[in-house]
C-alpha positions in Angstrom: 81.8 -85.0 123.3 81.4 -83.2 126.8 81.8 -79.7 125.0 79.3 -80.1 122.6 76.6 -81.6 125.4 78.2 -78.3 127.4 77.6 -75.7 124.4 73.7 -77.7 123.6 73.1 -77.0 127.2 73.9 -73.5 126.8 71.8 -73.1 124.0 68.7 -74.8 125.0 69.3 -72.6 128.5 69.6 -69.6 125.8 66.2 -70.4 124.1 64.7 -71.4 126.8 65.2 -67.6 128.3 64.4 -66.7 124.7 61.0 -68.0 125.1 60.4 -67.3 128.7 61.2 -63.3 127.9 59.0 -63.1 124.9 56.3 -65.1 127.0 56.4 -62.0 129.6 56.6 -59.5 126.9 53.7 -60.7 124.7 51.5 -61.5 128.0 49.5 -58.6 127.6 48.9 -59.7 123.9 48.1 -63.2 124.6 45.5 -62.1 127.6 43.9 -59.8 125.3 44.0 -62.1 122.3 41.9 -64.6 124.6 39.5 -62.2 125.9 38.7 -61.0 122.6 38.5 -64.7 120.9 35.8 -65.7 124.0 34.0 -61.8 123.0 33.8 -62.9 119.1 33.4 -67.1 120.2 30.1 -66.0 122.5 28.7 -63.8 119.7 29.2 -66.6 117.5 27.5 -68.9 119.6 24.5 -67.0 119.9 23.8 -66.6 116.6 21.2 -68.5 114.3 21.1 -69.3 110.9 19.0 -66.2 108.8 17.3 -68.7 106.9 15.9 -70.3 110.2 15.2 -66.9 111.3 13.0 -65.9 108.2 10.7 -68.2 109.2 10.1 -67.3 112.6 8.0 -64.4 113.8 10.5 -62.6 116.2 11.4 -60.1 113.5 9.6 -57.2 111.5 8.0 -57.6 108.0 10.9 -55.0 107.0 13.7 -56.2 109.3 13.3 -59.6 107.3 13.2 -57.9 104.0 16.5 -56.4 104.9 17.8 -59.7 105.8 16.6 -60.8 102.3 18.4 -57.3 100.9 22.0 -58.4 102.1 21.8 -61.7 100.9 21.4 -59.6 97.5 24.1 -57.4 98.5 26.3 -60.6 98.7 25.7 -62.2 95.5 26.2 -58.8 93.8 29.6 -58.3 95.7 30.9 -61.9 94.3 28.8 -62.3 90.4 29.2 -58.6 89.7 31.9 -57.3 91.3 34.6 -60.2 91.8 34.4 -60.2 95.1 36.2 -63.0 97.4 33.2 -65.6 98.0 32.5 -65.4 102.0 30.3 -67.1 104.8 29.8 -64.2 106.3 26.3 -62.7 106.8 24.2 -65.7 106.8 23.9 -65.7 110.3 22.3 -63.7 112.9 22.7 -62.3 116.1 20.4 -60.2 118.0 21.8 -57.3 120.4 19.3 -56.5 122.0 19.7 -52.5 121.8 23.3 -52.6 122.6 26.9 -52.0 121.3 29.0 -55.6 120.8 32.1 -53.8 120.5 33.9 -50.8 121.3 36.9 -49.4 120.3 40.1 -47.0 121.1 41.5 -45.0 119.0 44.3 -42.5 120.2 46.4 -39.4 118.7 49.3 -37.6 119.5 47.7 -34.2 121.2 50.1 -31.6 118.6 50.4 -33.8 115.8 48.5 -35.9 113.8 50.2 -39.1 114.5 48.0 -42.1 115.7 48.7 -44.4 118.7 49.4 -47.8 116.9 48.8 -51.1 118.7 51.2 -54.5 117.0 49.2 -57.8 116.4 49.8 -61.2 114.2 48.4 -61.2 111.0 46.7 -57.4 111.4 50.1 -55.9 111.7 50.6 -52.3 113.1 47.0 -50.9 113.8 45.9 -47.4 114.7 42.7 -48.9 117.1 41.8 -51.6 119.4 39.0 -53.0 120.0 37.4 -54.9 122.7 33.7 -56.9 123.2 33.5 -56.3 126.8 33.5 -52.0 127.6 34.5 -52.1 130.9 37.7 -54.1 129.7 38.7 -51.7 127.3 38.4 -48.5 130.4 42.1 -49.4 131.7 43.6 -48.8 128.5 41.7 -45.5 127.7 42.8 -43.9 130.8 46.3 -44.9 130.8 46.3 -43.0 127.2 44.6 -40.3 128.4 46.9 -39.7 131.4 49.9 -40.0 128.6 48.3 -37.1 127.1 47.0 -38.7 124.2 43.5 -37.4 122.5 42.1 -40.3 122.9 38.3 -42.2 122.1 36.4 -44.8 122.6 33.1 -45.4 120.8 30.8 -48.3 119.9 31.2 -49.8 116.3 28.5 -50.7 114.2 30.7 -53.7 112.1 33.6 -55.5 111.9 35.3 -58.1 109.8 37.4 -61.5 111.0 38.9 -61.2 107.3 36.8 -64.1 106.3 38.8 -66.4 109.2 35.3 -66.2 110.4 31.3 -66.4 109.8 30.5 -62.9 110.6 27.0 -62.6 111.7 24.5 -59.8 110.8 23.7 -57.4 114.1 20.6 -56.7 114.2 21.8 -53.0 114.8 22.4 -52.9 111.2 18.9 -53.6 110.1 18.2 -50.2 111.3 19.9 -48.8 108.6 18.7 -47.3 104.7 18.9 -50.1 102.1 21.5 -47.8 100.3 23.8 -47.2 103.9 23.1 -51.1 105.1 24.5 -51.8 101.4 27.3 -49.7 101.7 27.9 -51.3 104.9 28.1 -54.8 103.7 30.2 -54.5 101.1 32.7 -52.7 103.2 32.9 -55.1 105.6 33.4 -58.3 102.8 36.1 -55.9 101.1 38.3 -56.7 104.0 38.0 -60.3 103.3 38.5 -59.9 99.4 41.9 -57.7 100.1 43.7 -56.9 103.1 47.3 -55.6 103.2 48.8 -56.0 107.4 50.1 -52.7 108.5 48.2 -50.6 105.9 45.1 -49.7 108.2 44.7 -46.9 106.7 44.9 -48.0 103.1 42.3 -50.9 104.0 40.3 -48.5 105.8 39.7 -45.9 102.7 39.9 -48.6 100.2 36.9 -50.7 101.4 35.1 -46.7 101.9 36.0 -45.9 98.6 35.1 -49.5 96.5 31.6 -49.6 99.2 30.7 -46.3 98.1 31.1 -47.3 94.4 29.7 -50.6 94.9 27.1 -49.4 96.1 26.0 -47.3 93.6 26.1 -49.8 90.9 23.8 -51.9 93.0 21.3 -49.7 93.3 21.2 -48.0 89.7 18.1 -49.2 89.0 16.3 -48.7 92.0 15.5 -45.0 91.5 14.0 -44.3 94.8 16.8 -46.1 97.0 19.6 -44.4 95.2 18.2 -41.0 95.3 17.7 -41.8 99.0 21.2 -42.5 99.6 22.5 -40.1 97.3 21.0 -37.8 99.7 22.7 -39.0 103.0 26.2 -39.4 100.8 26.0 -35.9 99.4 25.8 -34.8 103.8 28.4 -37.2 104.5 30.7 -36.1 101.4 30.3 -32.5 103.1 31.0 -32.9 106.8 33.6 -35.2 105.5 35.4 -32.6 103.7 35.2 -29.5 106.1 36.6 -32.4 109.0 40.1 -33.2 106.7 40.2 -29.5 105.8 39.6 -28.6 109.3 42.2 -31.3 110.0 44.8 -29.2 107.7 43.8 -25.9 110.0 45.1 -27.5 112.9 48.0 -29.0 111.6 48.8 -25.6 110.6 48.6 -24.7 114.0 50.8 -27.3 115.7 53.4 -26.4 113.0 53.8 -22.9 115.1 53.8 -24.8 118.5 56.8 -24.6 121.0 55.7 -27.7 122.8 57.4 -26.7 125.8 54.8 -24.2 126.4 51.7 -26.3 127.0 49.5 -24.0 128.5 50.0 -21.7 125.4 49.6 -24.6 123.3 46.4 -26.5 124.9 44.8 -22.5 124.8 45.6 -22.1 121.0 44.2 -25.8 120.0 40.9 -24.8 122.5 40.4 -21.8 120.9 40.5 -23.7 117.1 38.9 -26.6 117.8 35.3 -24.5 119.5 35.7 -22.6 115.6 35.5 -26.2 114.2 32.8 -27.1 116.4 30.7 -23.7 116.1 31.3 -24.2 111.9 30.3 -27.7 111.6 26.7 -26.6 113.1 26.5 -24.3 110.5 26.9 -26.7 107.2 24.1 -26.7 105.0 23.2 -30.7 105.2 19.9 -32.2 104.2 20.6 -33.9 107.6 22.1 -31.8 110.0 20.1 -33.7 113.1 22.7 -36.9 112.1 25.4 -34.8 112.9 24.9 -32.8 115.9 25.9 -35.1 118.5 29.1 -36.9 116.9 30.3 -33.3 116.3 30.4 -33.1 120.4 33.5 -35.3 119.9 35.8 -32.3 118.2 35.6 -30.7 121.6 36.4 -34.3 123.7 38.0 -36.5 121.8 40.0 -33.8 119.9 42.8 -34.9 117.9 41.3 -38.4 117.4 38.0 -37.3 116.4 40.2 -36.4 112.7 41.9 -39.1 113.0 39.1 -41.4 112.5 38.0 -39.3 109.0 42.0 -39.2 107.8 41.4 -43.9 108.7 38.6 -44.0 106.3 38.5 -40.9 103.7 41.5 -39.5 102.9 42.2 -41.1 100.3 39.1 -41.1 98.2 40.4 -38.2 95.8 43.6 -40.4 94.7 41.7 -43.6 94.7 39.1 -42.0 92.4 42.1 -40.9 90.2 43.3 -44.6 90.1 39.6 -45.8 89.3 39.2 -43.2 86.3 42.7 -43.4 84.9 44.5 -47.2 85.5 40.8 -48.8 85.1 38.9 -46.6 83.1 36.2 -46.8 85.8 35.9 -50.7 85.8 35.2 -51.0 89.2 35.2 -55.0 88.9 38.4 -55.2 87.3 39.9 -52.6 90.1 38.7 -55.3 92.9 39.8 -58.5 90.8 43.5 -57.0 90.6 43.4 -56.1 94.6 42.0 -59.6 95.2 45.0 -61.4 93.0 47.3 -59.0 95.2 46.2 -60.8 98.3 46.1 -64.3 96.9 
């Protein structure tokens, strides 16, 4: 009897260290976890119902017909298209003219290989993002002084995966009808399907079923579609001379001997101010949308591509499965993702 109180002491002292280590290894996690639960918690709390404010007068004629437009958006996403039914966007909040939430992403500087971050439920993701800017400086610098290529921008949208109300911002009522649709049924993609560890599948699928989506919901609204057929065919472009570009480069780093950074840093320059001296020169309906963004390829480098490989990459395959598996039956393409999740 005393050697099996002896052996249950050793084990609870075991687990007990168990727990204790994993405590100080996941501290970081847990800190950040809270910080950004208070970021999304205080957003939350701010906002108001959109049906309360549709009757106030604190909005534009056009900023509440938008608000009207995504409740559209939402009901097309779930009658038409099988979408997951969500609570999201029937709230707002108000941003008063600046960014909610920012985020890093990070890239090896002679390979295309992301900078992953591990979290429950997300899985292994190539960005982090953080509600408060100044918070998230730390963590860009200590990347950049690895020698990552690393960025960090505002972001227009997220998604809790539907484990939250996610409000409208009123940044997003600044957008087209056809780009603020597009938008939307991105964002409640993520809460119909959502594979952990996939980011980059997650990110080009919701692209790719928006995109669709969104021309469905606008085929008979002549004027909106050919607006936003406009802005697509730019986007559809610059996207495609970025991954190409993206190809040039790895190319290059192929030919690297990384022990020779200075060589190797000179060689990347070099490339990189063609890149940027050749996107100016696309012939865009819009050029003006792109002029600043296109800054990045000389900054943020390597993890300006990244950020097109997250989210478009995979439209030419995905297109394939549309046309071939589904016979371009958009709905049925989402109801068989949205099984796959449940």
């Amino acid at each position: 009897m005393g050697k099996i109180k002896f052996i249950s002491g050793l084990f609870v002292q075991a687990l007990t260290m168990v727990i204790f280590t994993c405590c100080l290894l996941m501290a970081d996690l847990v800190i950040y976890g809270l910080k950004q639960a208070k970021g999304q918690l205080s957003i939350i709390y701010y906002t108001r119902p959109i049906a309360e404010v549709l009757e106030e007068h604190t909005l534009s004629a056009k900023e509440k017909e938008k608000l009207k437009f995504i409740g559209l958006v939402k009901n097309y996403s779930v009658d038409s298209l099988g979408y997951k039914i969500s609570k999201s966007y029937t709230t707002f909040y108000d941003q008063k003219n600046t960014a909610s939430l920012w985020t890093i992403t990070a890239c090896e500087p002679y390979r295309f290989k992301a900078y992953t971050w591990k979290f429950p439920v997300l899985g292994e993701v190539s960005y982090k993002g953080y509600f408060d800017y100044k918070a998230a400086l730390p963590e860009y610098e200590k990347l950049r002084k690895k020698g990552y290529d690393t960025d960090l921008s505002p972001v227009g949208a997220w998604s809790t995966l539907g484990f939250l109300s996610d409000p409208v911002l009123s940044g997003m009522l600044k957008k087209s009808k056809g780009r603020l649709a597009n938008l939307i049924f991105h964002e409640l993609f993520h809460n119909t399907y959502y594979a952990p560890g996939t980011v980059e599948v997650n990110e080009n699928l919701a692209n790719f079923i928006a995109h669709k989506a969104t021309l469905l919901f606008l085929q008979n609204d002549t004027s909106e579609l050919n607006n936003y057929l406009r802005v697509r065919a730019d986007d559809s472009l610059n996207t495609a001379f970025v991954l190409q570009s993206a190809k040039k480069l790895d190319s290059l780093y192929l030919t690297f001997n990384i022990s020779d950074t200075v060589t190797c840093n000179a060689l990347k320059k070099k490339m990189l101010r063609g890149i940027y001296l050749e996107a100016g020169h696309l012939p865009l309906n819009f050029p003006e949308r792109f002029s600043e963004n296109n800054k990045d390829i000389l900054i943020t480098k390597n993890a300006f591509f990244m950020q097109y490989k997250r989210y478009d990459e995979l439209y030419d395959s995905l297109n394939q499965v549309l046309s071939s598996r589904y016979h371009n039956n958009l709905k049925q393409m989402i109801v068989d993702l949205k099984q796959k999740r449940d």
